[in-house]
C-alpha positions as CSV (number, residue, x, y, z in Angstrom):
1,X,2.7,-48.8,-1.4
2,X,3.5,-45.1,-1.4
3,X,6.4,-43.9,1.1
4,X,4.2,-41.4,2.1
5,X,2.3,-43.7,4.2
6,X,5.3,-44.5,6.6
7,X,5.6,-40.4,7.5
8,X,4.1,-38.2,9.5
9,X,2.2,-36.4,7.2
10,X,0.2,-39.2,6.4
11,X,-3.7,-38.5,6.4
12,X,-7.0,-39.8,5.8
13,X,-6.7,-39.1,2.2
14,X,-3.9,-41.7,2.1
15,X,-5.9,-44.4,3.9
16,X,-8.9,-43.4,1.3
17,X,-6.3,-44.2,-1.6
18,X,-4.7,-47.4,-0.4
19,X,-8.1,-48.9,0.4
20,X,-9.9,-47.9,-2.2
21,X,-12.5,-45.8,0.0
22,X,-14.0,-42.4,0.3
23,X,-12.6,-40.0,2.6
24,X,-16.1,-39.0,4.0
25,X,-16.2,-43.3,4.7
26,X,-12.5,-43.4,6.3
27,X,-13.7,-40.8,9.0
28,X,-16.9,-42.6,9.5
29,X,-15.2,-45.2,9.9
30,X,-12.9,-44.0,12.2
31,X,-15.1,-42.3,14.2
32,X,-17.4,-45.3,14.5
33,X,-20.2,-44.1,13.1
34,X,-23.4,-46.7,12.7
35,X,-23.6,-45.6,9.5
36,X,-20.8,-47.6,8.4
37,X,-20.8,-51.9,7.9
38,X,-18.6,-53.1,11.2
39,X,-16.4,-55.3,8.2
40,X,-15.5,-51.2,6.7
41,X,-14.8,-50.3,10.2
42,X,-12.5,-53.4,10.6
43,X,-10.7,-52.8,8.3
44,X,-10.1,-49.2,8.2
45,X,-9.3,-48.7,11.6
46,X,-6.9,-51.8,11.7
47,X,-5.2,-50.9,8.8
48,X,-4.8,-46.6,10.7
49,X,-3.3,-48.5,13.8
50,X,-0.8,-50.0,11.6
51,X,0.6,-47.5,10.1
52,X,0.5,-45.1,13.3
53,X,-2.4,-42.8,12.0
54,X,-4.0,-40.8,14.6
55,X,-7.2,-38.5,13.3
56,X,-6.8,-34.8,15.0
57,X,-9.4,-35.1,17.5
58,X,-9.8,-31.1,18.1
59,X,-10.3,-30.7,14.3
60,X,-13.1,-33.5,14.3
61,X,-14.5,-32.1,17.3
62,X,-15.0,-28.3,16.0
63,X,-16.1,-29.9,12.8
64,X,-19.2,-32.0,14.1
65,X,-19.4,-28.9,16.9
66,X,-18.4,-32.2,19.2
67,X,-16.5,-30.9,23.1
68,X,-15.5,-34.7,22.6
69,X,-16.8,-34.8,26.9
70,X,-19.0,-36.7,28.8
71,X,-20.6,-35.6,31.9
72,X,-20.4,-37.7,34.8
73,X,-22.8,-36.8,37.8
74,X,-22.2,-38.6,40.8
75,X,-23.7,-37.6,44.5
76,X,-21.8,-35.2,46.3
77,X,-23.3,-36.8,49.6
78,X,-21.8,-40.0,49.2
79,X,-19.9,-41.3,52.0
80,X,-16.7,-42.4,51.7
81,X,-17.4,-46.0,51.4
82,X,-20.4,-45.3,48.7
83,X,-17.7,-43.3,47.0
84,X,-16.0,-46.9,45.9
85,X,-18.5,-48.1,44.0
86,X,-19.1,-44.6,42.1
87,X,-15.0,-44.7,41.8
88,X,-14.9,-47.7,40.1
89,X,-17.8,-47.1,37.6
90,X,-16.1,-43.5,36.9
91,X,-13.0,-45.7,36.2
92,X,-15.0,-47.9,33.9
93,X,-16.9,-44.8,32.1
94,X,-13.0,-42.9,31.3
95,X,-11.3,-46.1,30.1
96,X,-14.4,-46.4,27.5
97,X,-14.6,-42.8,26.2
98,X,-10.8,-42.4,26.0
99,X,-10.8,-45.2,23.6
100,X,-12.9,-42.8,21.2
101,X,-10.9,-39.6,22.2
102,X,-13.0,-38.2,24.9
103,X,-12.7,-36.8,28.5
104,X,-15.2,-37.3,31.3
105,X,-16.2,-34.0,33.1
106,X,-17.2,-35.0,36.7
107,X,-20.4,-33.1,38.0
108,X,-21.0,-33.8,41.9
109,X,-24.1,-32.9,42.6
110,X,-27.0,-33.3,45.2
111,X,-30.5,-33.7,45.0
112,X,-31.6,-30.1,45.5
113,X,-28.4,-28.9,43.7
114,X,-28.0,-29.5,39.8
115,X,-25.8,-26.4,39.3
116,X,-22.7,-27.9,38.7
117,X,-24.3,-30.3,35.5
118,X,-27.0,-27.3,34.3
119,X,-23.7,-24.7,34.3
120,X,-22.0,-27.6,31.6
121,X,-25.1,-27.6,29.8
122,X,-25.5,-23.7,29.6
123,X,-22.0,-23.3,28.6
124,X,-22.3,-26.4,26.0
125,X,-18.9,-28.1,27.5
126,X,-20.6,-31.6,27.1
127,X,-22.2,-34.0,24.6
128,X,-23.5,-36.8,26.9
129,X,-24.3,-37.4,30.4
130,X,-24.1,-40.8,33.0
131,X,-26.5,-40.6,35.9
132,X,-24.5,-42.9,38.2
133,X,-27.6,-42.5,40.9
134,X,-30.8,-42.2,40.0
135,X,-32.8,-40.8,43.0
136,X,-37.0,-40.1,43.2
137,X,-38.5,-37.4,40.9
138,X,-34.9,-37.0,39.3
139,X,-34.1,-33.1,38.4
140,X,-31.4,-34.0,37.0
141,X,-33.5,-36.1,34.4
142,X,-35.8,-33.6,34.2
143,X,-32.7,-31.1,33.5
144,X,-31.2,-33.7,30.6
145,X,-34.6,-34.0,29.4
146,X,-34.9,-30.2,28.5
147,X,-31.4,-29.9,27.3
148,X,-31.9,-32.3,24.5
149,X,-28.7,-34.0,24.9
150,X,-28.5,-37.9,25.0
151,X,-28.2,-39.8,28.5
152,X,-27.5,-42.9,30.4
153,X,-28.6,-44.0,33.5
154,X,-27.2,-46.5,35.6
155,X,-30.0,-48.6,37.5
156,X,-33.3,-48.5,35.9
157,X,-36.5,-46.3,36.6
158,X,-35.5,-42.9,34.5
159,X,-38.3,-43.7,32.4
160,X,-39.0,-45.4,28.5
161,X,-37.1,-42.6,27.1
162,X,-33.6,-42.4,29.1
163,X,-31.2,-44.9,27.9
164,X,-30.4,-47.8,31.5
165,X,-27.4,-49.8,32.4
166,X,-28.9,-52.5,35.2
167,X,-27.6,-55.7,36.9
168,X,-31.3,-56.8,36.6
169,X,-31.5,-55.7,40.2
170,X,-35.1,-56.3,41.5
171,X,-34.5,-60.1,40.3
172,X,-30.7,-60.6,41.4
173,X,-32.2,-59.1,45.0
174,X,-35.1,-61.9,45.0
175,X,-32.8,-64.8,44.0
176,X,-30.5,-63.7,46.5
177,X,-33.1,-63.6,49.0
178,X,-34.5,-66.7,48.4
179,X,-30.4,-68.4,48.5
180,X,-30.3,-66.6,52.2
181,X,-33.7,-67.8,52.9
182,X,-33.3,-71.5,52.5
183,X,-30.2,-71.9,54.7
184,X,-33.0,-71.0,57.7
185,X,-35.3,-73.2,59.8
186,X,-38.6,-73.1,59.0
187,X,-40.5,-70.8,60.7
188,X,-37.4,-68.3,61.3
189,X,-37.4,-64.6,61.8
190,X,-35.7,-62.4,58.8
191,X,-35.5,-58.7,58.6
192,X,-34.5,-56.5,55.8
193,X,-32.9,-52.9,56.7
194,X,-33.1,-50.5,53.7
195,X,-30.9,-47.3,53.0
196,X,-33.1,-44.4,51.8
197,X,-35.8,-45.2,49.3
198,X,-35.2,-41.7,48.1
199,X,-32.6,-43.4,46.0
200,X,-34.1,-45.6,42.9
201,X,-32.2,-48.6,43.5
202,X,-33.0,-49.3,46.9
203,X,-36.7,-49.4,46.1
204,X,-35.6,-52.0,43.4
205,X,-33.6,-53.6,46.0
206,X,-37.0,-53.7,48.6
207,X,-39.1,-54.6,45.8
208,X,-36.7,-57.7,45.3
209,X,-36.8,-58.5,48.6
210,X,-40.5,-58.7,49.1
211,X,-40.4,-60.4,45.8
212,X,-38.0,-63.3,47.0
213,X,-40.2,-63.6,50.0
214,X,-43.6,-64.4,47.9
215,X,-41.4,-66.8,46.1
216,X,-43.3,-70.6,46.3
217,X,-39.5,-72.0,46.8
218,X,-39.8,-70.6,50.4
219,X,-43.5,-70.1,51.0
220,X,-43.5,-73.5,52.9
221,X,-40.8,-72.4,55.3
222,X,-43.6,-70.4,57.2
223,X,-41.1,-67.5,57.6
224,X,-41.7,-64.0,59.0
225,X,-40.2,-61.0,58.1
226,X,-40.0,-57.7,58.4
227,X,-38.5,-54.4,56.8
228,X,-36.4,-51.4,58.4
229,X,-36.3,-48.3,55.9
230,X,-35.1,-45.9,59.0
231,X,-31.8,-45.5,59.8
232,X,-32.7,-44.2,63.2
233,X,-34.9,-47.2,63.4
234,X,-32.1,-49.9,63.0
235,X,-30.9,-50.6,66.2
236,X,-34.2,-50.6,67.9
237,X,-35.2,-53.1,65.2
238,X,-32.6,-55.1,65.6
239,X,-33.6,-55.4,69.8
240,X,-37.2,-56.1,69.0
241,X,-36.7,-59.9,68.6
242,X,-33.9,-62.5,67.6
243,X,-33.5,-62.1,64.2
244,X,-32.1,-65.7,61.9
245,X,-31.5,-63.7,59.1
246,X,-30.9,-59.8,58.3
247,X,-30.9,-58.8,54.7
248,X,-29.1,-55.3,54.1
249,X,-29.6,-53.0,50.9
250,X,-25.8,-52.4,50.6
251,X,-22.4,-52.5,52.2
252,X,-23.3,-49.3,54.1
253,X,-26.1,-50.8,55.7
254,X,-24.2,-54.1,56.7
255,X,-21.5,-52.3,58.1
256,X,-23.7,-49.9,60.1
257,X,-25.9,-53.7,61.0
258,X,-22.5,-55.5,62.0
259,X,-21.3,-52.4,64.2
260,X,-24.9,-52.4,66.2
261,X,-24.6,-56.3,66.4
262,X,-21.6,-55.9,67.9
263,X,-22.4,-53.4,70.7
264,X,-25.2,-55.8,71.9
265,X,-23.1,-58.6,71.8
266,X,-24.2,-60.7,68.8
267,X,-22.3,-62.7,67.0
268,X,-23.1,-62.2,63.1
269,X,-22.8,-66.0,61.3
270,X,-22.9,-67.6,64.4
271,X,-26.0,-66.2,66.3
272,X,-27.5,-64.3,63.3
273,X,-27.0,-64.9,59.7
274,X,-26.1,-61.5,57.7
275,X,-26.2,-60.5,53.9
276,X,-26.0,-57.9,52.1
277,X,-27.0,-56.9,48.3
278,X,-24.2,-55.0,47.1
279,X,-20.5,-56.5,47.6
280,X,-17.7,-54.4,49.0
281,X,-13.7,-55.0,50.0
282,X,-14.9,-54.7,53.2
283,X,-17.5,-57.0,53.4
284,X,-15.2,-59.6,51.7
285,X,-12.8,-58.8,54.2
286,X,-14.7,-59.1,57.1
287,X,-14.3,-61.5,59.6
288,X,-16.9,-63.4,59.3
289,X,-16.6,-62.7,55.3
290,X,-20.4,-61.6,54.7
291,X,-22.3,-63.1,51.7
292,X,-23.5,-60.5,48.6
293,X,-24.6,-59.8,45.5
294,X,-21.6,-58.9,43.3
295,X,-22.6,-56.5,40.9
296,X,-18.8,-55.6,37.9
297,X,-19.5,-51.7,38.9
298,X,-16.5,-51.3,36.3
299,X,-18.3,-52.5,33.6
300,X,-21.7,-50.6,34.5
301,X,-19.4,-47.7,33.8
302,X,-17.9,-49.1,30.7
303,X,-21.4,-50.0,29.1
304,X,-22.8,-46.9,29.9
305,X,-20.1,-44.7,28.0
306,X,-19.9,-46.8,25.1
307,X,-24.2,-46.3,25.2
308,X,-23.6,-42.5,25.7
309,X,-20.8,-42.1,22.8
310,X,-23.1,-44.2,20.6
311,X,-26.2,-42.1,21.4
312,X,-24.3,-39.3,20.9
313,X,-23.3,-40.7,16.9
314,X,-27.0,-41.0,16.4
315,X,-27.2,-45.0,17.0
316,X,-30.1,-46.6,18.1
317,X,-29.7,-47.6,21.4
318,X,-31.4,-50.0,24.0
319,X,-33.8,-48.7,26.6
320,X,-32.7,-51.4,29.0
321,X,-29.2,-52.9,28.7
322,X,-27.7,-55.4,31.3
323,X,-24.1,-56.0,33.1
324,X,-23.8,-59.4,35.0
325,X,-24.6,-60.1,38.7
326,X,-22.9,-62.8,40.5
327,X,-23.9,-64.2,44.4
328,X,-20.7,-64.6,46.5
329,X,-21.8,-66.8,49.6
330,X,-19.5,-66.4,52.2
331,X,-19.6,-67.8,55.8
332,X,-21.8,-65.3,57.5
333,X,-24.4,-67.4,55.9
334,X,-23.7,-70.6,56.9
């Protein structure tokens, strides 16, 4: 083996040589192109790692015209809580990309204001973008769309063309809601409060809802529900009747639902049973604990970079691709 390869001035050329490849099928291969066999890629990139070869990254980048970023958009109107769950999916998107030598370039944007994302498309500082909420009549779909560029979405409802990343949410939200509905009496009273259904997933998250309460497992319960989609609304919802069961959309929700049950002095899990469909520290830390769906909002992020770097490659991706979703019953449903 030549000494050369244990320098710094090793290159691609000397990879080429000791393998017996191409140099144009050592960069493919180290750039993980789908136009390369995984068992080429294998072995290439193993045998780079071991001798401490790192490709130049700016010089690939002006040579495929690549900014080597991804766009991240996330709501600016989050609230600080919301702001978790986009945290940890941004943290799941950078630890992907940086594998493959690329930055993520955070856009917070609202619904009426794309400029932040449409000034990184005019300027051509990005390759990809992750829609980490998906809200009605998108325009920052509609913006994507135009540009040309490849996106992901996380959640479902973009459309047959945008690439999703889902937990499979309408039918996580109807199993959960049937788990919650059978630890009820029959004929019991449930109401579901829902955040705003200008967002994507909490239609998903009512259409699951009314889904699970169709569902023949629980049709013989005789149960009656009802469904809050105004915030205003809650707490006069809440006084209408006494409720054996309250479904929430997310964490927000419950948190804003334990706070009102509080004031009127209701004991969630003991005079009310409480859930919510999206898991937070909070929640778990409650006291009661409150059941939820527990959706890995790390790996949402991860899958949806590595979907956006290989879209951005020119691989065939996946209209619909899926992260698990686990149910963590806790005692405010027992």
């Amino acid at each position: 083996m030549s000494n050369r390869l244990h320098n710094s001035a090793f290159t691609m050329d000397d990879i080429a040589e000791q393998l017996g490849l191409s140099k144009s099928t050592v960069s493919r291969a180290l750039s993980d192109s789908g136009r390369i066999s995984n068992a080429t890629k294998e072995k290439v990139q193993k045998f780079a790692k071991e001798h401490g070869f790192k490709p130049n990254l700016v010089a690939r980048a002006l040579a495929g015209q690549k900014t080597l970023n991804l766009a991240v958009v996330m709501p600016l109107e989050a609230t600080a809580l919301q702001m978790m769950f986009f945290h940890e999916c941004l943290s799941g998107i950078v630890t992907k990309a940086s594998e493959k030598g690329y930055s993520a370039l955070v856009c917070m944007t609202g619904h009426k204001d794309v400029n932040i994302l449409e000034s990184a498309l005019e300027n051509r500082k990005i390759d990809a973008a992750i829609l980490t909420q998906l809200k009605h009549d998108d325009k920052n779909v509609k913006l994507l769309e135009k540009s040309g560029l490849p996106f992901v979405v996380i959640g479902s409802g973009a459309g047959k063309n945008a690439i999703h990343v889902d937990s499979r949410m309408k039918e996580n939200c109807a199993d959960f809601t049937v788990e919650c509905a059978l630890r009820v009496q029959n004929g019991s009273h449930i109401l579901f409060v829902c955040a705003s259904l200008d967002v994507e997933a909490n239609n998903n998250r009512l259409s699951g809802f009314l889904s699970g309460m169709e569902s023949e497992k629980i049709k013989s319960k005789n149960l009656q529900y009802a469904v809050c989609t105004e915030a205003c609304d809650m707490a006069d919802e809440i006084s209408l009747k006494e409720w054996n069961l309250i479904l929430c959309s997310d964490d927000v929700v419950c948190m804003q639902v334990l706070d009102i049950l509080n004031q009127k002095g209701i004991e969630a899990g003991k005079d009310v049973k409480i859930a919510s469909f999206h898991d937070s520290v909070l929640l778990q830390t409650h006291v009661p604990a409150i059941s939820a769906l527990k959706v890995d909002a790390f790996s949402l992020g991860e899958k949806s970079s590595e979907l956006a770097l290989k879209a951005v490659n020119g691989e065939e991706c996946e209209n619909m691709n899926y992260v698990d979703c686990s149910f963590a019953m806790r005692s405010s449903t027992e």
